[in-house]
C-alpha positions as CSV (number, residue, x, y, z in Angstrom):
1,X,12.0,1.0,21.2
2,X,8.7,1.1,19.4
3,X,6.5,-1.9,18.3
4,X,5.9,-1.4,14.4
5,X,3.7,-4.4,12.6
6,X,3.3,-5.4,8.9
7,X,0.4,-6.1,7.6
8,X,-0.5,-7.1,4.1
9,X,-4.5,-5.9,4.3
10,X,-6.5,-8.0,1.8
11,X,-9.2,-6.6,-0.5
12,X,-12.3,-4.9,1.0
13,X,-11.1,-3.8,4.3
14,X,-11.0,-1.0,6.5
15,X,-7.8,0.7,8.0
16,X,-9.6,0.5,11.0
17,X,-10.5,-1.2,14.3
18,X,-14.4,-0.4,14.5
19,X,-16.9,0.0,11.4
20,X,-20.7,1.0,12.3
21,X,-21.8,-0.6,9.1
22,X,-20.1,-4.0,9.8
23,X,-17.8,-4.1,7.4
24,X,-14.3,-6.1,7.4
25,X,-11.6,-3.7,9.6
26,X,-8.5,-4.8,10.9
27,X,-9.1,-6.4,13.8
28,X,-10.1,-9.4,12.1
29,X,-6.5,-10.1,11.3
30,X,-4.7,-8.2,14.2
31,X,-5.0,-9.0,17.5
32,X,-2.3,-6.6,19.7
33,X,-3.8,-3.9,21.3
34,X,-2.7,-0.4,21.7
35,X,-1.6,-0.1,17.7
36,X,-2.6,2.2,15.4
37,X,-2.2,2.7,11.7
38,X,0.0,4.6,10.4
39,X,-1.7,6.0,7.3
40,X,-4.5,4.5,5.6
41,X,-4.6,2.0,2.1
42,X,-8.9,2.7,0.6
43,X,-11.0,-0.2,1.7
44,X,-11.0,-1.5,-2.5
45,X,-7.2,-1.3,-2.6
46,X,-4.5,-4.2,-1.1
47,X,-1.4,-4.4,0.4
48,X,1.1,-3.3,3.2
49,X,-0.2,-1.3,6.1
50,X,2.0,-0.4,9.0
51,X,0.4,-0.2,12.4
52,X,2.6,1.1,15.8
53,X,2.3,1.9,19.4
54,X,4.6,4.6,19.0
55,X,3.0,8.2,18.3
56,X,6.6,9.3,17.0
57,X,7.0,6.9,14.5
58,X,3.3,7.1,13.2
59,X,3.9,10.8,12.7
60,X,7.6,9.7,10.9
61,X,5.4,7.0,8.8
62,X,2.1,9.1,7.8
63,X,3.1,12.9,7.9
64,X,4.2,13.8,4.0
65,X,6.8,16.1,4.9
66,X,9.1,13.3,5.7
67,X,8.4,12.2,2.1
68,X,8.6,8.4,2.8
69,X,8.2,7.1,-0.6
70,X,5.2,4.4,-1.2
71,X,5.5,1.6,-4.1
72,X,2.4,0.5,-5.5
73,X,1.5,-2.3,-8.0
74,X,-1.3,-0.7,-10.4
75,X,-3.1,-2.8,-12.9
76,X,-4.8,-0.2,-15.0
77,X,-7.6,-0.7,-17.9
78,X,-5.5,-0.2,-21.2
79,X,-1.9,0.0,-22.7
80,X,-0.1,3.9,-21.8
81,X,2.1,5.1,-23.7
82,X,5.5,6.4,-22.4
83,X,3.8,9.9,-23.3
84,X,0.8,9.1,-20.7
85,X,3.3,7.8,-17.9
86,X,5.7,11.0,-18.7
87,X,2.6,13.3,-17.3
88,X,2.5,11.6,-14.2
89,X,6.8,11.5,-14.1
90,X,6.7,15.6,-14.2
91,X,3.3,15.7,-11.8
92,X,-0.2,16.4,-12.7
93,X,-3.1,18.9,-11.2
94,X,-5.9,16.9,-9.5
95,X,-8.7,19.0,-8.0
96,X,-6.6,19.1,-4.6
97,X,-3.3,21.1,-6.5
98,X,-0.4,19.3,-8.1
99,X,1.1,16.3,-7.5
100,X,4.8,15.9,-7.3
101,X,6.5,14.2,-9.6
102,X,6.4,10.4,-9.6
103,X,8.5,7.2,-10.2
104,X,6.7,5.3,-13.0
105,X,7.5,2.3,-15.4
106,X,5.6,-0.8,-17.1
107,X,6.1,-3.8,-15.1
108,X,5.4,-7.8,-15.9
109,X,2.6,-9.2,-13.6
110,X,3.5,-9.4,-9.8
111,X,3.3,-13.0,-8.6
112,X,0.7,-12.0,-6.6
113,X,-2.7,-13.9,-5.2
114,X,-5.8,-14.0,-6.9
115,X,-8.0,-10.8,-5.9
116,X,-11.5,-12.4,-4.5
117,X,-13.4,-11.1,-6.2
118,X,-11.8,-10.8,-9.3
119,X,-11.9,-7.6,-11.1
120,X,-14.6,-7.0,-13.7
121,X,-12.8,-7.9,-17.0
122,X,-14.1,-8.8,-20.8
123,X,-12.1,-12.0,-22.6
124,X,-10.9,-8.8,-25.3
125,X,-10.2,-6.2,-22.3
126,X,-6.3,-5.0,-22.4
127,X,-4.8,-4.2,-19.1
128,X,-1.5,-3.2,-17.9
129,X,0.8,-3.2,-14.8
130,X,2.8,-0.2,-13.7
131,X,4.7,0.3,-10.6
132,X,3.9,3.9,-9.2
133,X,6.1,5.2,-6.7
134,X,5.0,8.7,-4.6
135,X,6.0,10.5,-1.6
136,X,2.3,11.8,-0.9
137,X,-0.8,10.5,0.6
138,X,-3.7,12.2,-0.7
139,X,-7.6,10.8,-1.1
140,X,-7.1,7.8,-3.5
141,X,-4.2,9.6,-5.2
142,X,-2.4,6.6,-7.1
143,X,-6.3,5.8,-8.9
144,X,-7.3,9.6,-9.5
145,X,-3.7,10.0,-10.7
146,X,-4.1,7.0,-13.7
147,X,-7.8,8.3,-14.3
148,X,-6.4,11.6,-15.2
149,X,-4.0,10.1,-18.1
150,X,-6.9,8.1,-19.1
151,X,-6.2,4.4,-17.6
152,X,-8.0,3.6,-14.9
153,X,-7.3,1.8,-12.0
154,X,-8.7,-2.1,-11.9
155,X,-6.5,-3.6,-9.0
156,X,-4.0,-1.8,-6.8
157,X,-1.6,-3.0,-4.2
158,X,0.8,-1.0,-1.9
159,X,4.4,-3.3,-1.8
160,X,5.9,-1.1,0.2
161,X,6.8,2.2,2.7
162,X,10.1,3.5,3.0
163,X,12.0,0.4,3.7
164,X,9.5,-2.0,4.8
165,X,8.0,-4.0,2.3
166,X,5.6,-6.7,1.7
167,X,8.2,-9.3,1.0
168,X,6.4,-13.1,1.5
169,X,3.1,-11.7,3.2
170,X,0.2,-13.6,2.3
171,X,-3.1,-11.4,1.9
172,X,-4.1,-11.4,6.3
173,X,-0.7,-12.1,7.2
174,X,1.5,-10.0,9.4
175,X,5.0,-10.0,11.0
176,X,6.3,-7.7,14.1
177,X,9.5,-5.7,14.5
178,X,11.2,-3.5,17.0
179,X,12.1,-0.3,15.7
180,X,15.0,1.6,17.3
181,X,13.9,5.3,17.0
182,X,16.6,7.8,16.2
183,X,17.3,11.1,17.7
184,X,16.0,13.2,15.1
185,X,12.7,12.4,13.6
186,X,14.6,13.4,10.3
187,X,17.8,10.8,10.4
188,X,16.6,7.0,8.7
189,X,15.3,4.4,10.8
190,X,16.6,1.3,11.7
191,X,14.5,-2.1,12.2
192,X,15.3,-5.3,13.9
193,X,12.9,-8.5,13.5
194,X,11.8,-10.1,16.0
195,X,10.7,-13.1,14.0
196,X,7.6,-13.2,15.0
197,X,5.0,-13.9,12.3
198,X,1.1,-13.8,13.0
199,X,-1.2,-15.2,10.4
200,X,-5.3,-14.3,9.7
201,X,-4.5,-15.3,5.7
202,X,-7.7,-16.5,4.1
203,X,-7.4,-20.1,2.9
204,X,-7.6,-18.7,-1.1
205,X,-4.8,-16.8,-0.7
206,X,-2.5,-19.3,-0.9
207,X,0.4,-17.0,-3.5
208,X,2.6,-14.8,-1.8
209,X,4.6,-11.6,-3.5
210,X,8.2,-12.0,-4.0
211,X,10.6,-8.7,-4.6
Protein backbone atom coordinates (compact mmCIF):
# COMPACT_ATOMS: atom_id res chain seq x y z
CA UNK A 1 0.00 0.00 0.00
CA UNK A 2 1.55 3.33 -0.85
CA UNK A 3 0.34 6.79 0.30
CA UNK A 4 -0.18 8.92 -3.03
CA UNK A 5 -1.59 12.79 -2.52
CA UNK A 6 -3.24 15.26 -4.98
CA UNK A 7 -2.36 18.42 -5.04
CA UNK A 8 -3.67 21.15 -7.19
CA UNK A 9 -0.33 23.61 -6.78
CA UNK A 10 -1.37 27.25 -7.30
CA UNK A 11 0.55 29.80 -9.38
CA UNK A 12 4.13 30.71 -8.38
CA UNK A 13 5.15 27.79 -6.49
CA UNK A 14 7.85 25.45 -6.21
CA UNK A 15 7.68 21.61 -6.55
CA UNK A 16 9.57 21.58 -3.56
CA UNK A 17 9.88 21.50 0.25
CA UNK A 18 12.89 24.08 0.80
CA UNK A 19 13.68 27.19 -1.38
CA UNK A 20 16.99 29.31 -0.35
CA UNK A 21 15.54 32.36 -1.97
CA UNK A 22 12.22 32.22 0.10
CA UNK A 23 9.94 31.59 -2.40
CA UNK A 24 6.42 29.83 -2.05
CA UNK A 25 7.25 25.59 -2.06
CA UNK A 26 4.97 23.10 -1.14
CA UNK A 27 5.07 22.85 2.23
CA UNK A 28 2.95 25.78 2.70
CA UNK A 29 0.04 23.69 1.60
CA UNK A 30 1.23 20.11 2.64
CA UNK A 31 1.82 19.11 5.83
CA UNK A 32 2.65 14.94 5.82
CA UNK A 33 6.00 14.18 6.00
CA UNK A 34 7.98 11.66 4.25
CA UNK A 35 6.37 12.56 0.61
CA UNK A 36 7.94 13.45 -2.36
CA UNK A 37 6.89 14.62 -5.77
CA UNK A 38 6.59 12.77 -8.24
CA UNK A 39 7.64 14.88 -11.18
CA UNK A 40 7.69 18.52 -11.24
CA UNK A 41 4.84 21.28 -12.73
CA UNK A 42 7.49 25.05 -13.41
CA UNK A 43 6.95 27.37 -10.56
CA UNK A 44 4.69 29.94 -13.33
CA UNK A 45 2.52 26.99 -14.32
CA UNK A 46 -0.72 25.47 -12.11
CA UNK A 47 -2.29 22.45 -11.51
CA UNK A 48 -2.20 18.73 -10.25
CA UNK A 49 1.01 17.53 -8.61
CA UNK A 50 1.25 14.02 -7.24
CA UNK A 51 3.45 13.55 -4.14
CA UNK A 52 4.10 9.73 -2.55
CA UNK A 53 5.99 7.86 0.10
CA UNK A 54 6.43 5.18 -2.14
CA UNK A 55 9.81 5.17 -4.25
CA UNK A 56 8.02 2.53 -6.72
CA UNK A 57 5.30 4.46 -7.60
CA UNK A 58 7.29 7.81 -7.93
CA UNK A 59 9.44 5.96 -10.45
CA UNK A 60 5.85 4.50 -12.15
CA UNK A 61 4.52 8.28 -11.95
CA UNK A 62 7.73 10.44 -13.19
CA UNK A 63 9.99 7.99 -15.28
CA UNK A 64 8.69 8.60 -19.26
CA UNK A 65 9.14 5.16 -20.23
CA UNK A 66 5.94 4.26 -18.67
CA UNK A 67 4.50 6.99 -20.92
CA UNK A 68 1.71 8.12 -18.37
CA UNK A 69 0.00 10.57 -20.36
CA UNK A 70 -0.36 14.31 -18.77
CA UNK A 71 -3.50 16.72 -19.77
CA UNK A 72 -2.84 20.23 -19.69
CA UNK A 73 -5.12 23.25 -20.10
CA UNK A 74 -2.98 25.93 -22.31
CA UNK A 75 -4.26 29.36 -22.93
CA UNK A 76 -1.98 30.57 -25.64
CA UNK A 77 -1.58 34.26 -27.23
CA UNK A 78 -3.50 34.01 -30.63
CA UNK A 79 -5.96 31.87 -32.66
CA UNK A 80 -3.95 28.36 -34.35
CA UNK A 81 -5.02 27.08 -37.01
CA UNK A 82 -5.67 23.31 -37.41
CA UNK A 83 -2.37 23.52 -39.62
CA UNK A 84 -0.36 24.96 -36.43
CA UNK A 85 -1.86 22.24 -33.91
CA UNK A 86 -1.27 19.40 -36.75
CA UNK A 87 2.75 20.15 -36.16
CA UNK A 88 2.49 19.47 -32.74
CA UNK A 89 -0.14 16.12 -33.49
CA UNK A 90 2.90 14.54 -35.69
CA UNK A 91 5.74 15.94 -33.12
CA UNK A 92 8.09 18.79 -33.46
CA UNK A 93 12.12 19.21 -32.90
CA UNK A 94 12.98 21.40 -29.82
CA UNK A 95 16.66 21.91 -29.14
CA UNK A 96 16.50 18.70 -26.77
CA UNK A 97 15.37 16.21 -30.15
CA UNK A 98 11.78 15.48 -31.18
CA UNK A 99 8.89 15.36 -29.36
CA UNK A 100 6.45 12.54 -29.77
CA UNK A 101 3.38 13.07 -31.14
CA UNK A 102 0.71 14.80 -29.14
CA UNK A 103 -3.11 14.92 -28.38
CA UNK A 104 -4.24 18.44 -29.36
CA UNK A 105 -7.68 20.23 -29.94
CA UNK A 106 -9.38 23.77 -29.24
CA UNK A 107 -11.23 23.80 -26.16
CA UNK A 108 -14.03 26.42 -24.53
CA UNK A 109 -12.63 28.06 -21.34
CA UNK A 110 -12.19 25.69 -18.31
CA UNK A 111 -14.27 26.80 -15.31
CA UNK A 112 -11.41 27.44 -13.69
CA UNK A 113 -10.19 30.18 -10.78
CA UNK A 114 -9.01 33.41 -11.48
CA UNK A 115 -4.97 33.25 -11.91
CA UNK A 116 -3.59 35.99 -9.10
CA UNK A 117 -2.04 37.68 -10.88
CA UNK A 118 -3.75 37.79 -13.83
CA UNK A 119 -1.93 37.33 -17.04
CA UNK A 120 -0.69 40.39 -18.88
CA UNK A 121 -3.38 40.97 -21.55
CA UNK A 122 -4.45 44.21 -23.93
CA UNK A 123 -8.57 44.87 -24.12
CA UNK A 124 -7.80 43.81 -28.33
CA UNK A 125 -5.38 40.76 -27.31
CA UNK A 126 -6.93 37.26 -28.93
CA UNK A 127 -6.20 34.21 -26.90
CA UNK A 128 -7.14 30.68 -27.15
CA UNK A 129 -7.53 27.44 -25.04
CA UNK A 130 -6.17 24.11 -26.22
CA UNK A 131 -6.00 21.01 -24.31
CA UNK A 132 -2.49 19.33 -24.83
CA UNK A 133 -2.03 15.94 -23.93
CA UNK A 134 1.88 14.26 -23.79
CA UNK A 135 3.49 11.26 -22.51
CA UNK A 136 6.94 13.21 -21.82
CA UNK A 137 8.29 15.53 -19.26
CA UNK A 138 10.83 17.58 -20.61
CA UNK A 139 12.08 21.40 -19.36
CA UNK A 140 8.81 23.40 -19.85
CA UNK A 141 7.90 21.24 -22.79
CA UNK A 142 3.95 22.04 -23.22
CA UNK A 143 5.26 26.25 -23.47
CA UNK A 144 8.41 25.67 -25.68
CA UNK A 145 6.18 23.26 -27.70
CA UNK A 146 3.26 26.26 -28.48
CA UNK A 147 6.32 28.82 -28.86
CA UNK A 148 7.56 26.78 -31.69
CA UNK A 149 4.12 26.96 -33.71
CA UNK A 150 4.14 30.52 -32.94
CA UNK A 151 1.41 30.84 -29.90
CA UNK A 152 2.77 31.28 -26.85
CA UNK A 153 1.88 30.21 -23.68
CA UNK A 154 -0.04 32.88 -21.21
CA UNK A 155 -1.54 30.47 -18.55
CA UNK A 156 -1.03 26.73 -18.21
CA UNK A 157 -2.59 24.11 -15.93
CA UNK A 158 -1.93 20.36 -15.57
CA UNK A 159 -5.70 18.61 -15.08
CA UNK A 160 -4.36 15.54 -14.95
CA UNK A 161 -1.72 12.25 -14.82
CA UNK A 162 -2.70 8.99 -15.89
CA UNK A 163 -5.89 8.50 -14.12
CA UNK A 164 -5.73 10.99 -11.43
CA UNK A 165 -7.11 14.22 -12.09
CA UNK A 166 -7.88 17.46 -10.68
CA UNK A 167 -11.51 16.92 -10.42
CA UNK A 168 -13.05 19.64 -7.64
CA UNK A 169 -9.55 20.81 -6.29
CA UNK A 170 -9.37 24.31 -5.41
CA UNK A 171 -5.94 26.06 -6.15
CA UNK A 172 -3.95 24.73 -2.30
CA UNK A 173 -6.27 22.06 -1.95
CA UNK A 174 -5.32 18.41 -1.76
CA UNK A 175 -7.05 14.92 -1.12
CA UNK A 176 -5.14 11.46 -0.07
CA UNK A 177 -5.47 7.95 -1.46
CA UNK A 178 -4.12 4.59 -0.93
CA UNK A 179 -2.68 3.03 -3.89
CA UNK A 180 -2.56 -0.76 -4.16
CA UNK A 181 0.72 -1.30 -6.09
CA UNK A 182 0.73 -4.11 -8.68
CA UNK A 183 3.10 -6.75 -9.33
CA UNK A 184 4.63 -5.52 -12.31
CA UNK A 185 5.55 -1.90 -12.43
CA UNK A 186 4.14 -2.15 -16.07
CA UNK A 187 0.30 -3.53 -15.28
CA UNK A 188 -2.20 -0.21 -14.42
CA UNK A 189 -2.73 0.95 -11.02
CA UNK A 190 -5.51 0.86 -8.99
CA UNK A 191 -6.56 3.67 -6.33
CA UNK A 192 -8.82 3.64 -3.40
CA UNK A 193 -9.92 7.01 -1.56
CA UNK A 194 -9.58 7.42 1.58
CA UNK A 195 -11.75 10.43 1.76
CA UNK A 196 -9.71 12.41 3.31
CA UNK A 197 -9.44 16.05 1.95
CA UNK A 198 -6.83 18.60 3.30
CA UNK A 199 -7.26 22.27 2.40
CA UNK A 200 -4.31 25.31 2.17
CA UNK A 201 -6.81 27.03 -0.69
CA UNK A 202 -6.25 30.79 -0.71
CA UNK A 203 -9.41 32.69 0.16
CA UNK A 204 -9.51 34.08 -3.93
CA UNK A 205 -9.67 30.94 -5.08
CA UNK A 206 -12.99 30.32 -4.47
CA UNK A 207 -13.84 28.39 -8.43
CA UNK A 208 -13.05 24.94 -8.60
CA UNK A 209 -12.41 22.85 -12.17
CA UNK A 210 -15.03 20.47 -13.14
CA UNK A 211 -14.31 17.47 -15.87
Amino acid sequence: MAKLILLNKPFNVLSQFSDSDGRCTLKRYISQTNVYPAGRLDYDSEGLILLTDNGQLQANIANPKYKMEKTYWVQVEGLPKESDLDCLRKGVTLKDGDTRPAKVKKINQPDIWPRNPPIRQRNNDTTCWLEIKISEGRNRQVRRMTAHIGYPTLRLIRASIGNWSLDALAPGESKELNIHMPAQPSKPLSKKATGRRHSKARPTANRKPKR
